[in-house]
Structures are given as C-alpha cells and as structure tokens.
C-alpha positions in Angstrom: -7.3 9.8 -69.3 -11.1 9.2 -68.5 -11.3 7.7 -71.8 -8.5 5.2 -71.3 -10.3 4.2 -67.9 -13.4 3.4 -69.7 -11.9 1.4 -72.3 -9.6 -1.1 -70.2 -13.3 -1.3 -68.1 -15.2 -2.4 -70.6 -12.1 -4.9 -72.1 -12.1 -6.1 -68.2 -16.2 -7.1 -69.0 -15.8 -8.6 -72.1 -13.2 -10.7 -71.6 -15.3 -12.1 -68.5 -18.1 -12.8 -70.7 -16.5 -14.6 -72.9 -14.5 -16.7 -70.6 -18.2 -17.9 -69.7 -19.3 -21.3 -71.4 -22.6 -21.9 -72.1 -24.6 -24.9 -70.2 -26.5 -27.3 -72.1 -30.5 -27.3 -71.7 -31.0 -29.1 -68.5 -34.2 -31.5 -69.3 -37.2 -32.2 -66.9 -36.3 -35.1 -65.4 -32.2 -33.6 -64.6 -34.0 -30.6 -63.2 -36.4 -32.7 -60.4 -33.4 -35.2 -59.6 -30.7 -32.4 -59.3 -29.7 -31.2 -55.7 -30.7 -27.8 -54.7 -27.9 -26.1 -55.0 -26.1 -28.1 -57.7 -25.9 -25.0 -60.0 -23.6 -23.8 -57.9 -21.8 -26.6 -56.7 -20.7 -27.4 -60.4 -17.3 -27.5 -61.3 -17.5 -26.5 -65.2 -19.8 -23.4 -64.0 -16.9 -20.6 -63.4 -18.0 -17.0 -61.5 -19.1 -14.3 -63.3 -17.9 -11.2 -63.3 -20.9 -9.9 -61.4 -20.8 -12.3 -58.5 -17.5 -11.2 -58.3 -17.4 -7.7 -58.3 -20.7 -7.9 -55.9 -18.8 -9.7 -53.5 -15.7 -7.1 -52.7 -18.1 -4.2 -52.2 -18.1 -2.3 -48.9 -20.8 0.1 -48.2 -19.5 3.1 -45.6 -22.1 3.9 -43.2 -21.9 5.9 -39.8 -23.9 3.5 -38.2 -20.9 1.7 -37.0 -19.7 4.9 -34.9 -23.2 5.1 -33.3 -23.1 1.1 -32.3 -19.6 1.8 -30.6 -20.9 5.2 -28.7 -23.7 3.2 -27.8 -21.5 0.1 -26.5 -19.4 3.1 -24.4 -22.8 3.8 -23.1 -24.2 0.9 -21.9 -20.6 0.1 -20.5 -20.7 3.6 -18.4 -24.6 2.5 -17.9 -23.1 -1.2 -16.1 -20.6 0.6 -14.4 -22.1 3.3 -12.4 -25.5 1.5 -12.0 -23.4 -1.2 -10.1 -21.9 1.0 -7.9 -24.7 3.0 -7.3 -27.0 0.2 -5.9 -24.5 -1.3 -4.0 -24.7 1.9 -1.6 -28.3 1.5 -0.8 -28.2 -2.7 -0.6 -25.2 -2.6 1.7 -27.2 0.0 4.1 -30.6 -1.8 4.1 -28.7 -5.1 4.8 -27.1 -3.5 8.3 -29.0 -4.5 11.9 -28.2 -2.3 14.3 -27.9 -3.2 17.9 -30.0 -1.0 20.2 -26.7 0.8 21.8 -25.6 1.6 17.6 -28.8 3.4 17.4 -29.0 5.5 20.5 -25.0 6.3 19.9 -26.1 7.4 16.2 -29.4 8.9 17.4 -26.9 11.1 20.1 -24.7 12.1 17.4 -27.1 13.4 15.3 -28.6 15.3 18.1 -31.5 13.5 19.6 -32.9 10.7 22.1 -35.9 8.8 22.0 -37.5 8.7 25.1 -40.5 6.4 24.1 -44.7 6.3 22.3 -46.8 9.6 22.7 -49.8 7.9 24.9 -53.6 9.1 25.0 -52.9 10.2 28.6 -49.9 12.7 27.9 -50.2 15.9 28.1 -47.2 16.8 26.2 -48.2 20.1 24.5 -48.1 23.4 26.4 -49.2 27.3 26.3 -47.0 29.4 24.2 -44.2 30.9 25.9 -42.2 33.9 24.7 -38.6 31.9 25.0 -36.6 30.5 21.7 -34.0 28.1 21.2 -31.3 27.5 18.6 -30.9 24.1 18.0 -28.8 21.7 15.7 -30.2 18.1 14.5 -27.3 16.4 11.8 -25.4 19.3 10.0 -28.7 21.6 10.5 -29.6 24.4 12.5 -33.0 25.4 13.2 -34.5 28.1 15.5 -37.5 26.9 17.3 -40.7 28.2 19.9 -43.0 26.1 21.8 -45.6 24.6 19.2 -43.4 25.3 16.1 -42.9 23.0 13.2 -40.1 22.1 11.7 -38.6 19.4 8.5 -35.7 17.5 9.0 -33.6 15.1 7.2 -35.5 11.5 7.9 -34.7 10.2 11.0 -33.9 6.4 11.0 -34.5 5.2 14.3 -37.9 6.7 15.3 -41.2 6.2 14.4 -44.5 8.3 14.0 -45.8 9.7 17.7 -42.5 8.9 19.2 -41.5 11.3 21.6 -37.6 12.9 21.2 -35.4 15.3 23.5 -33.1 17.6 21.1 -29.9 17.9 23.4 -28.0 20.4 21.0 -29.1 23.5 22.2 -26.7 26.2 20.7 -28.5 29.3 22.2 -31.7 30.3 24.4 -33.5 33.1 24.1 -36.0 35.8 26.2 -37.5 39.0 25.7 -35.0 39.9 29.0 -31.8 38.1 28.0 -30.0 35.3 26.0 -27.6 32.8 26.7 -25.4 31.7 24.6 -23.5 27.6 24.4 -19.9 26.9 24.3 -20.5 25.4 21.9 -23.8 23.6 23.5 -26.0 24.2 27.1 -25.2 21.2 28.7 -28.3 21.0 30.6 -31.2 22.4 28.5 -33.2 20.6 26.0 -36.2 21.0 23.4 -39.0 18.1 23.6 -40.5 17.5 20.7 -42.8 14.5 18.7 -42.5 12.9 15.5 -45.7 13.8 13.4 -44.8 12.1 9.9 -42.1 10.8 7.3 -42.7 12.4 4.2 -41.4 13.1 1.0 -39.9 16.9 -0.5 -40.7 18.3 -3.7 -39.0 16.3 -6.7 -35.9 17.7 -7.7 -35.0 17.0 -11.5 -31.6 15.9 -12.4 -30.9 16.3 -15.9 -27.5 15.0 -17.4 -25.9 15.9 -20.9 -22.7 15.0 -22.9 -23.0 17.0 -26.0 -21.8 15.3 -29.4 -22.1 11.8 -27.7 -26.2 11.5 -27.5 -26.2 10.8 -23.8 -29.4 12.2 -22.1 -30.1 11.3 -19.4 -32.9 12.5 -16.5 -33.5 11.3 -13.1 -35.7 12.8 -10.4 -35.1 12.5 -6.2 -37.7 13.2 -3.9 -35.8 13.6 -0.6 -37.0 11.9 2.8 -38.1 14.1 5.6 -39.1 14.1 9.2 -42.0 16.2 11.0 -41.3 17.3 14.2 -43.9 19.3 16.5 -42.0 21.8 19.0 -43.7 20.8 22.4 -41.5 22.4 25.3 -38.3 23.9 26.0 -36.6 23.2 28.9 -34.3 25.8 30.6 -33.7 23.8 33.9 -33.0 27.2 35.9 -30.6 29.2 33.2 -32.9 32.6 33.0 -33.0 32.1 36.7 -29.1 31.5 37.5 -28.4 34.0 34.9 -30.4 36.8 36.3 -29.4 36.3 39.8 -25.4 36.4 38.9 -26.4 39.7 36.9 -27.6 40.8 40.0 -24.9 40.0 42.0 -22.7 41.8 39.4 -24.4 45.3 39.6 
C-alpha cells in the first residue's frame, strides 16, 4: 500500500513538470522594458506544482488558543477595571452639604466640635476610669491619654477636636455601668493627630490553566485619635447614691 502511495505521488509530479512549457530567453532590452511583475502576470506561464502545493498548506500552531485566552483576558481586564473605578470617581465627585456631613459624622459615632487652639488645655491627668466605645462598625476600649487607629474619617481634619457619643460601657475600680445599648449622656473627647496609611496588604489572584496572574497591593486609610477626657456627667455619682439607697 505504501508503495502504491508513492508511485501515484511521484506520477502526480511528473505529469506537472511536463505540463510546464519552456519560455524563450528573454533579451536585455525585453528584460529593462518589462513590468515588474510581468512574469507572473503572463498568460502562457501556468503554476507549478510547487506554488501550488505551497499555497494549501496550513501550519497548526497553539498560539491561536493563547491569542483567544488572552482576548478573554483583556475583555475581563475592560470589564472589571470599568466598574471598579467608577466606585471611587462617583464618590470623589459628591459635595456634601454641611448638615450631610454632621448626619454621617453622627452615624458613624462622632461630632466635630472645632480646631485644637494654642490656648486649650485639652489634655488631662490620668484617671483610673475606662470607656467602651463604638466609632463605624468598631469597638474600642479606651483611658484618658490612650491612642487609638480608626478607619479614615472623612469629614475632619488634623488637630480637630471630636466628641465620641457611642459610649457602650463605663468603667471604675468601684463599679461599672453598662448602655442600653448606649449612655445617653456620657462622651469621650478626643483629637485628630494624623491620616495615615496601614501596612500593605498583598492581593494575589490565580486561575490555574488559563495564565492569569494577577497581584495588587492596598494600603488601607487610617485615622489617629488621642484619648483626651471622658466625661461621666454624674453616672458614678447617681449610680452610687441609688446603691446606697438600695442597701
């Protein structure tokens, strides 16, 4: 069977050459005053066997799947890049009116109540009290002259002076008292020392069989606040008596 392949191959090539007619010598003069590509242009001149056999080859390669899981890529690239700057544009692009940013500011769990001035004397002795209180989604237990890191708050500057109103729980080497869910009436004064920036946090993304890498890193935006007072407004004191008057 092989040997009948390569006989009606070779029959195939032969008969092509032959079919081929021979040109006459072209002189020096027909070769300047013919047209570039007059050789190929010419009727009498038929197509080889070669030309023709070169030009149904198709050479398989696998670069065809990488250019399509590279289009997917870029595509997925388009997609979520879009969305995800549209977040931050459409946030930066917001004015908010004074009364939006003290109605945010109380939701979140403070007031600003003005600029820390060379005069104030806004920092006192340590006291043996504590306080449990909750800025955003966080809680944090706090003295006079502690420090704490919050998430970046929006609508305060450097040295400006805040009252934390969401006092969960005050504390005493005597007693504690405890909110339902908050004290209405005490408070924790404190003072914005800096915005700055958290560790860097690496985010490192993977599809296996696809080549997608991919690796991001977030640094995420904090607030300073120095613990300057805590403000019972009489609790120990109306506490204590009405354990008195029990006993």
């Amino acid at each position: 069977m092989a040997h009948r392949r390569c006989f009606q191959s070779l029959a195939r090539h032969a008969t092509a050459l032959i079919s081929l007619k021979k040109t006459p010598p072209i002189s020096t003069v027909e070769f300047l005053a013919a047209k570039p590509n007059s050789a190929i242009t010419s009727p009498n001149l038929q197509p080889s066997w070669w030309t023709l056999w070169s030009q149904s080859r198709h050479f398989s390669s696998s670069k065809s799947d990488d250019s399509e899981s590279e289009v997917e890529m870029e595509m997925e690239e388009a997609i979520y890049g879009e969305a995800e700057n549209d977040e931050p544009a459409s946030h930066l692009e917001r004015d908010y009116s004074p009364e939006e940013k003290e109605s945010e500011a109380a939701a979140i769990g403070y007031k600003v109540i003005g600029q820390l001035q060379r005069s104030d004397r806004v920092f006192k002795d340590y006291e043996p009290v504590f306080a449990v209180v909750q800025i955003g989604s966080y809680q944090f237990k706090v003295s006079n002259g502690d420090c704490i890191f919050t998430e970046t708050l929006k609508f305060c500057e450097v040295n400006d002076k805040l009252i934390l109103n969401k006092v969960l729980l005050l504390g005493s080497p005597t007693q504690t008292i405890i909110g339902r869910p908050i004290l209405p009436d005490a408070s924790v004064h404190a003072v914005v020392e800096e915005h700055a920036l958290d560790a860097k946090v690496i985010i490192f993304k993977k599809k296996r069989r696809k080549n997608y890498r991919r690796t991001k890193g977030h640094r995420q935006e904090l607030t300073k606040l120095r613990i300057t007072d805590i403000q019972d407004n009489g609790f120990f004191l109306i506490c204590s008596m009405y354990i008195l008057d029990v006993l």
